[in-house]
ROMARDREN-128370 format. One record per residue (C-alpha): x, y, z. Coordinates in nm, 4 decimals, decimal comma. Each point is the difference from the previous one (the first is absolute). Example, Ala and Ser with C-alpha at 12.3 -4.5 7.8 and 13.67 -1.06 7.14 Angstrom:
        px        py        pz
    1,2300   -0,4500    0,7800
    0,1370    0,3440   -0,0660
This chain:
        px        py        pz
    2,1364   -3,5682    3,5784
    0,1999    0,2091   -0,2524
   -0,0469   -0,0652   -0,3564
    0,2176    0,1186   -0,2667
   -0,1155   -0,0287   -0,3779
    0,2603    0,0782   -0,2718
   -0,1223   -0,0260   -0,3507
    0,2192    0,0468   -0,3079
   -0,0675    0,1592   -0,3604
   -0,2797   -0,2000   -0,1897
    0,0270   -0,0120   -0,3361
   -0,2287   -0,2939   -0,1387
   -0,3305    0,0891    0,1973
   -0,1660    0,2899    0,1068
   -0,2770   -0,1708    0,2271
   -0,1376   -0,3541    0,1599
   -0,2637   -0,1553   -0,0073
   -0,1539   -0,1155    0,3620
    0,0204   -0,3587    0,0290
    0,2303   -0,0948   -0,2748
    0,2965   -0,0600    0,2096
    0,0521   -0,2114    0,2571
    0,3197    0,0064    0,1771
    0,2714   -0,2227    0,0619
    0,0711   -0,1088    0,3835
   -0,2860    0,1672    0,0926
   -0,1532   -0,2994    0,2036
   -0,0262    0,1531    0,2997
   -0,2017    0,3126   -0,0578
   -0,3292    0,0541   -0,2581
    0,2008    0,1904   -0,3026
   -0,4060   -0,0060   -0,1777
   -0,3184   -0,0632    0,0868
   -0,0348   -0,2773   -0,2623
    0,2669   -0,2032   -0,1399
    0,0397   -0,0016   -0,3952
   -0,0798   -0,3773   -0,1387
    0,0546   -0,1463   -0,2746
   -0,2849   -0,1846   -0,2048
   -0,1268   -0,3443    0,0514
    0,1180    0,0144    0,3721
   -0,2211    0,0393    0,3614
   -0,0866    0,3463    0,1000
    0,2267    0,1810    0,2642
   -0,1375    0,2132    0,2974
    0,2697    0,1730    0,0520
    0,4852   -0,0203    0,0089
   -0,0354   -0,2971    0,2088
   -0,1870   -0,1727   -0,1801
    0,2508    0,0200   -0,2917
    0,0663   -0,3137   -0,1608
    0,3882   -0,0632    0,0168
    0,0975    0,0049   -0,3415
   -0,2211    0,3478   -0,0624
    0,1460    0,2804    0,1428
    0,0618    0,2500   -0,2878
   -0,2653    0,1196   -0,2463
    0,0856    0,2136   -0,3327
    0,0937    0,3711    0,0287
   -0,2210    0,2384   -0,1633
    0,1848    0,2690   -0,1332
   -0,2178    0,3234   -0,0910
    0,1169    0,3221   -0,1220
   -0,2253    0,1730    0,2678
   -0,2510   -0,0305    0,2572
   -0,1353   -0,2778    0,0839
   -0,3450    0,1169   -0,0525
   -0,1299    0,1590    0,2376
   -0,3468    0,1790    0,1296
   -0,0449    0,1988    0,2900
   -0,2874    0,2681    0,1937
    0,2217    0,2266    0,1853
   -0,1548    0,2094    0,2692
    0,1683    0,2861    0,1826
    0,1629   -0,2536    0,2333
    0,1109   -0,2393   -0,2562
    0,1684    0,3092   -0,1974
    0,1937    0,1177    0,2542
    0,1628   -0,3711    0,0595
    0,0360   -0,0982   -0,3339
    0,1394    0,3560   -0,1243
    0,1825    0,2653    0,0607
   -0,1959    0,3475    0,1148
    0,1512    0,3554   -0,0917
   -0,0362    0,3742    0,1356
   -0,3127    0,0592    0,1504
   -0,1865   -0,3764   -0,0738
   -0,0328   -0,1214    0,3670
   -0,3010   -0,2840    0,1638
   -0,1814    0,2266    0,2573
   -0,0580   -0,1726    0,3428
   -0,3064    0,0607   -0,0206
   -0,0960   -0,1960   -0,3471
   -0,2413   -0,2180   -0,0430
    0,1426   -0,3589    0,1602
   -0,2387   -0,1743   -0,2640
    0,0863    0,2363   -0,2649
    0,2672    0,1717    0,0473
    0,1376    0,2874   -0,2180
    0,2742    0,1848   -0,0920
    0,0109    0,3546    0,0565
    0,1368    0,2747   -0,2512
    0,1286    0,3410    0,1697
    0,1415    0,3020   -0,1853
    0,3538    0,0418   -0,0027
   -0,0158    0,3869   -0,2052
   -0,1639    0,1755   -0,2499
    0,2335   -0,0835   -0,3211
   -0,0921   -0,1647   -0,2797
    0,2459   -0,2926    0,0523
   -0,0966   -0,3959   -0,0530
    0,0707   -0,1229    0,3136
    0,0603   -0,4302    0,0664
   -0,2570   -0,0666    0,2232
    0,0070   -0,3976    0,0421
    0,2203   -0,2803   -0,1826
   -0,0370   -0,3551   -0,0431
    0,2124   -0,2539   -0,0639
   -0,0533   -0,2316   -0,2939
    0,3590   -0,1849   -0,0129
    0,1771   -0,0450   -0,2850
   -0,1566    0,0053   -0,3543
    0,3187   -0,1126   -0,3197
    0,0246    0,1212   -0,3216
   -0,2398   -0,2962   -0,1870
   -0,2938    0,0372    0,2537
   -0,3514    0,0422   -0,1206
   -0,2701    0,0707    0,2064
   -0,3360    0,1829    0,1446
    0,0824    0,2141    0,2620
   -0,3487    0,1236    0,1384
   -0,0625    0,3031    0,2514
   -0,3008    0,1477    0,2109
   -0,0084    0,2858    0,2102
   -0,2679    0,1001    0,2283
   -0,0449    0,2967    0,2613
   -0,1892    0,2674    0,1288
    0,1088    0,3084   -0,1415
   -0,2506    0,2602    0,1472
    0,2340    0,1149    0,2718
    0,1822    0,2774   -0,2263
   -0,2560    0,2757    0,0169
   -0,0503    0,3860    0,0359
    0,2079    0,2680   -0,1843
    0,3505   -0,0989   -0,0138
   -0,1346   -0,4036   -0,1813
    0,1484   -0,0873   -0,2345
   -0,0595   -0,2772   -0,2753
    0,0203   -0,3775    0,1246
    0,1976   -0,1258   -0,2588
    0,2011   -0,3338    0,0651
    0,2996   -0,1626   -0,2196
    0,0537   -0,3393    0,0114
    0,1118   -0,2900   -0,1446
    0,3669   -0,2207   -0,0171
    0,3613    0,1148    0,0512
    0,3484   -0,1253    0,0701
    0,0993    0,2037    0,2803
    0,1525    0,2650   -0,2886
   -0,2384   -0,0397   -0,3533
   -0,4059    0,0436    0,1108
   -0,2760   -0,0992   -0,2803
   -0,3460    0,0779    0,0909
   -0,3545    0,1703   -0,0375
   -0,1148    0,3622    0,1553
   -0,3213   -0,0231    0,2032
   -0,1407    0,2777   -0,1112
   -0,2756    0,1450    0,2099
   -0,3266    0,1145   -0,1167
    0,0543    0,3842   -0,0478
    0,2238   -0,1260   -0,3190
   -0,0740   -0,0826   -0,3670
    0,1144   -0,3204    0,0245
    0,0204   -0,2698    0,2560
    0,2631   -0,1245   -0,0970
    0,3809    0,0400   -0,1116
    0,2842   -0,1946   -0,0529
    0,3530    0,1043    0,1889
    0,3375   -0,1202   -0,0059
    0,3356    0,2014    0,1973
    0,2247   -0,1290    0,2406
   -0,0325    0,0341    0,3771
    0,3676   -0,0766    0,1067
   -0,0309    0,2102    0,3176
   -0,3580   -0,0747    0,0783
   -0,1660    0,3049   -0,2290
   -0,1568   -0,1063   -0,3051
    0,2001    0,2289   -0,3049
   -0,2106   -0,0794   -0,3101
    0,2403   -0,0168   -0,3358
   -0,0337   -0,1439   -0,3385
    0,2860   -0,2281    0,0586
   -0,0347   -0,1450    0,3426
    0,3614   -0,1880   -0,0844
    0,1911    0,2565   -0,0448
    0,1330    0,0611    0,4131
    0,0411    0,3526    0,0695
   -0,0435    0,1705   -0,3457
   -0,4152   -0,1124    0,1144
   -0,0958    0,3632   -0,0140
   -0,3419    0,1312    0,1663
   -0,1780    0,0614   -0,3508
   -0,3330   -0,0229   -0,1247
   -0,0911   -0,3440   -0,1411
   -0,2224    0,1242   -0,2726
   -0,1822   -0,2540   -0,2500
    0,1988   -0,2686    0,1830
   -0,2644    0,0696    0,2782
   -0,2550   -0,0605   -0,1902
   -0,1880   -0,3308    0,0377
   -0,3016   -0,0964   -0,1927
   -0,3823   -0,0064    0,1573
    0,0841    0,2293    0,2099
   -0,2372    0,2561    0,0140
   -0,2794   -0,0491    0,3351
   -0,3594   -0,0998   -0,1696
   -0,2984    0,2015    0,0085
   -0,0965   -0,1051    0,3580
    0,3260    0,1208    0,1252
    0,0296    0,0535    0,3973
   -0,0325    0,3071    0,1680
    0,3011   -0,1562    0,3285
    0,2827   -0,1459   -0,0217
   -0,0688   -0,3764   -0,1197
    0,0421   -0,2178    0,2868
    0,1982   -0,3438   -0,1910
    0,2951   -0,0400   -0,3243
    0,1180   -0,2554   -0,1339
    0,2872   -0,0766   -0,2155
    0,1266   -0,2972   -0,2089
    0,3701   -0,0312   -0,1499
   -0,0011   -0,2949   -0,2842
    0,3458   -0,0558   -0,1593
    0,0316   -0,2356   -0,2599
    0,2243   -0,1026   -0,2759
   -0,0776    0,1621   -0,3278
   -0,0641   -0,2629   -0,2896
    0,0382    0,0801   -0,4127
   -0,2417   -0,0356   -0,2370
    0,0653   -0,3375   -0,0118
   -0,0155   -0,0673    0,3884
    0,3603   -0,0410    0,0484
    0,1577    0,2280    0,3391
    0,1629    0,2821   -0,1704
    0,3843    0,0938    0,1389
    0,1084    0,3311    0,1404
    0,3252    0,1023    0,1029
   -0,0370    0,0684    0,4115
    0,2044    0,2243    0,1973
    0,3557   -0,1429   -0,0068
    0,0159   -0,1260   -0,2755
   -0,1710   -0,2969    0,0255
   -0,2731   -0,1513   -0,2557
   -0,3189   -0,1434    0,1696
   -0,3819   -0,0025   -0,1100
   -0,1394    0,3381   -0,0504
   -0,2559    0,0901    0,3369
   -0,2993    0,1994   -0,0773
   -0,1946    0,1417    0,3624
   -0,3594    0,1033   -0,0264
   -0,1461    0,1547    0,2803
   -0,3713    0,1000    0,0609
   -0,1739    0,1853    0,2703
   -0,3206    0,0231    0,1118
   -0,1474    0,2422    0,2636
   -0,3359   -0,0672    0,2530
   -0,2244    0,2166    0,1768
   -0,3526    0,0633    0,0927
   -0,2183    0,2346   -0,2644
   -0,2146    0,3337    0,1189
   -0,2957   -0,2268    0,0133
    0,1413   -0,2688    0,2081
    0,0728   -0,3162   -0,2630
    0,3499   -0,1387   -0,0202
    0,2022    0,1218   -0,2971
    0,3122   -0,0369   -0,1650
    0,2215    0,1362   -0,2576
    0,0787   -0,1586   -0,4032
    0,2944   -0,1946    0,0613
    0,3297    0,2556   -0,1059
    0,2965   -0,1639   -0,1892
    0,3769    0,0347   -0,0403
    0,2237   -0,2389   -0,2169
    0,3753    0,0159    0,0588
    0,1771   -0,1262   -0,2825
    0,3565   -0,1260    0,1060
   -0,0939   -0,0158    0,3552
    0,3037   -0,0544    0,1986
    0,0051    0,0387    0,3820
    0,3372   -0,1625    0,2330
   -0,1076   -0,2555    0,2360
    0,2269   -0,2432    0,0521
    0,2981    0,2456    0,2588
   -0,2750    0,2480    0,1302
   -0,3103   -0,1877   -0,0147
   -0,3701    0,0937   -0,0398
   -0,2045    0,2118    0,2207
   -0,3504    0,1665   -0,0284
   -0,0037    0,3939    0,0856
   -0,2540    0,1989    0,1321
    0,0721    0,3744   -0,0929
   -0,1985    0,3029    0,0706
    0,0020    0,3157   -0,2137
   -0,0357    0,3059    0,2689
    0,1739   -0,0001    0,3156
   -0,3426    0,1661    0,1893
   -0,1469   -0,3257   -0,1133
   -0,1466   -0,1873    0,3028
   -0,2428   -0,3313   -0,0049
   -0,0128   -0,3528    0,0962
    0,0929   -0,2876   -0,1972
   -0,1868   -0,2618    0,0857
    0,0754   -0,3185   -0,1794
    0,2072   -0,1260   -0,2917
    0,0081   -0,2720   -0,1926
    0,2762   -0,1532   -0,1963
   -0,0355   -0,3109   -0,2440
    0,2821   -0,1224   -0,1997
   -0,0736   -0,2874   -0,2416
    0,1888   -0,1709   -0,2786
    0,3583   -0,0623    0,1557
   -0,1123   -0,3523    0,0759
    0,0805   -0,2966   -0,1690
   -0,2632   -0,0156   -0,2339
   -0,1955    0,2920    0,0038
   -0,0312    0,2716   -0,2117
    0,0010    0,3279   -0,0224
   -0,3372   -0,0483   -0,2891
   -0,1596   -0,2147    0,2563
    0,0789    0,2279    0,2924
   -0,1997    0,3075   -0,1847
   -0,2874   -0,2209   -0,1623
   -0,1071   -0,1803    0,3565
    0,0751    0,2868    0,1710
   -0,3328    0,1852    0,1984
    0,2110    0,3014    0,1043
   -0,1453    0,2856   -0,1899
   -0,3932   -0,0972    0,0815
   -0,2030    0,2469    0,1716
């Protein structure tokens, strides 16, 4: 059986919710596990068991997402993403735990893509906590021509990128915040990552800069094994708590968007004990970042092309583009930065 899908330009919605819909003439197949009742009447099982007169629920419109919160292995990485230049899933990975594997490509200094992952469409009046963990094993670049493991990643459009360095441990500071434009799948780094092709390679400076940054006195002495990353835009308020209003590209006059983003890096100390880093900060006032033609992805970038390691899980949580929740919430429940 052929199916063909065609879906035209959506302009009111960015995402659905599951179960929130439940379709018209659909009687003879299960469009939901559950069927959405209203109150006061007798539970249904499932689309059959529909009463007559219920077989529409409201539409909940979200300016991205939904929510969503997922532990993606090597496997589940190369399904749900796309893998670049020398990122393949060796036969020979663990079938429990499988990884992905990192090869050289060179010996430039070039920010390769290594992995992108969809995260749909995100409009110009979301708010949200975008949360990001990435572990692996990055002994395997040794000897005399190593170089250091440092990782970039964080959350792009397919053109603008926005995003922390993971530095490695032969650095000053663990961390560093990085923003460029990848258009053809290398990472140029740029003080205006809007500007198309007058982003010029050029040294970010104090923009770089992030604060907390510096490892603590227990630093490690290898490349720490786990970092994680959290993106938290929300609309900037007065001094009276009312949104303030900023003129967006185009012209047009929404809420001003403010994006903090903190890092933290883990690893195992010379004597043994679990450590981490201070927590490392960078506010972007004004944050601005096209989702609604291109749509969101997160990028893996590495700094070296020698580079070569395994990434072995990540984990993406995006909260707040529900109805309801939060971006305040999101970060005050949230457990993702404990040891």
């Amino acid at each position: 059986m052929d199916v063909a899908i065609h879906v035209k330009e959506v302009t009111s919605q960015s995402g659905s919710l599951d179960g929130v819909a439940f379709f018209e003439d659909s009687s003879n197949w299960q469009a939901f596990d559950t069927c959405p009742c209203p109150e006061n009447t007798p539970a249904c099982n499932d689309s059959l068991d529909c009463p007559a007169d219920v077989i529409t629920a409201p539409t909940a419109y979200l300016s991205c997402g939904p929510d969503r919160e997922d532990e993606l292995n090597g496997l589940d990485i190369q399904k749900a993403g796309i893998l670049e230049q020398g990122v393949t899933l060796p036969p020979l990975s663990s079938p429990v735990f499988p990884s992905l594997t990192v090869s050289a490509t060179g010996t430039a200094e070039v920010s390769e893509a290594l992995v992108k992952l969809p995260m749909g469409t995100f409009i110009s009046d979301a708010t949200y906590s975008l949360s990001i963990a990435l572990s692996g094993d990055f002994s395997l670049s040794v000897g005399a021509f190593s170089v250091p493991q440092d990782l970039i990643f964080g959350l792009g459009n397919s053109e603008e990128f926005y995003g922390v360095s993971k530095n490695d441990y032969v650095s000053n500071d663990f961390a560093s915040f990085v923003q460029g434009r990848y258009d053809s799948g290398t990472l140029v780094e740029c003080l205006d990552p809007s500007s198309g092709a007058n982003c010029k390679a050029n040294t970010l400076g104090t923009v770089a800069t992030m604060e907390n940054r510096a490892w603590p006195a227990n630093k490690p002495t290898s490349t720490p094994t786990t970092v994680k990353v959290r993106f938290a835009v929300r609309e900037r308020l007065d001094a009276k708590g009312n949104k303030e209003m900023c003129t967006r590209r185009g012209g047009k006059i929404e809420t001003c968007k403010d994006a903090t983003i903190n890092a933290m890096q883990y690893y195992t100390t010379p004597n043994g004990q679990r450590g981490r880093t201070e927590l490392a900060q960078k506010v972007i006032t004004n944050f601005e970042l096209p989702g609604r033609d291109l749509g969101y992805e997160v990028v893996v970038f590495r700094r070296y092309q020698q580079q070569t390691f395994d990434i072995k899980q990540i984990d993406i949580n995006l909260c707040g583009c529900n109805a309801g929740g939060t971006v305040t919430e999101c970060v005050k429940n949230s457990q993702f930065f404990n040891l």
